[in-house]
C-alpha positions, 0 to 999 in steps of 0.5 A, a space after each residue: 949818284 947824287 949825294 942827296 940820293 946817297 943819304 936816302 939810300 943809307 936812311 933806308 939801309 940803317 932802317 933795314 938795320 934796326 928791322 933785322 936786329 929786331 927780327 933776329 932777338 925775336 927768333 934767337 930763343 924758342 920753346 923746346 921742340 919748336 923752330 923759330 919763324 925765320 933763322 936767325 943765321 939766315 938774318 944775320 948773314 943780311 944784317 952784315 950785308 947791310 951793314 957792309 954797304 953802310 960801310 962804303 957808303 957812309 965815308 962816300 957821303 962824308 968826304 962829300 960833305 966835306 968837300 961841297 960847298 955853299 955859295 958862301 963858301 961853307 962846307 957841307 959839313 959846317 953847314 950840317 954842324 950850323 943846322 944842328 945847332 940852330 935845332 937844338 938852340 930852337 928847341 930851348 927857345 921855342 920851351 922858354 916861349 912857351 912856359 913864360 906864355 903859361 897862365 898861372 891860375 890864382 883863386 884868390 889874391 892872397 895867392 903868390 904870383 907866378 911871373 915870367 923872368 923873360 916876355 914870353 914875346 921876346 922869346 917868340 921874335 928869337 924863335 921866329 928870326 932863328 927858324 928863318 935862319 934855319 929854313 934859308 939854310 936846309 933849302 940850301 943844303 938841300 939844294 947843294 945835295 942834289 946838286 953834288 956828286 958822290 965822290 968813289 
């Protein structure tokens, strides 16, 4: 199994997850006399099974992770940790460019004026040159995903 399938598979199985725990508080507590939609034992003998598969899959695609490489020579792992940290640093940029781009309505002159500490086109060149950098690096990390054996 490639790596890239193994990450769809445990997508798949946390979503299942979060369905059945749902599923389960839903049908936990009924109305005297009555019977809830679907048992709730039959639901968590499920949620452990999925639960259980989670459990040997997620260290598969961690010590695949680990030991994959970019052609630069950077582990998956770092790469992961790289991408996550451009999103976050694009996410602040990408809110600083667009309150310093923001029209401060004045009716009349007497009114303070609101101005940008930082030019909200110098922000947008910041924002523009990162989200380059982070597309370069998902197309390898895909690559590499699809390219990569899941380790037993």
């Amino acid at each position: 199994m490639k790596l890239a399938e193994a990450l769809i598979e445990r997508a798949d199985l946390q979503k299942r997850a979060a369905q059945l725990e749902e599923r389960i508080v839903r049908n936990m507590l009924v109305q005297e006399r009555e019977k809830p939609s679907e048992d709730p034992q039959q639901l968590l003998r499920e949620f452990m099974e999925v639960t259980d598969a989670l459990e040997v899959l997620i260290p598969r695609i961690h010590r695949a992770n680990l030991s994959a490489t970019l052609p630069d020579g950077m582990s998956l792992t770092a790469a992961l940790t790289r991408r996550d940290i451009l999103d976050l640093r694009l996410q602040v940029l990408r809110r600083a460019a667009a309150t310093a781009s923001e029209r401060q309505t004045r009716y009349s002159n007497s009114e303070v004026r609101i101005l940008s500490v930082i030019p909200a086109r110098d922000l947008q060149k910041q924002v523009d040159a990162l989200a380059k950098v982070r597309r370069e690096l998902e197309t390898q990390i895909q690559q590499l995903n699809w390219l990569t054996e899941l380790p037993v």
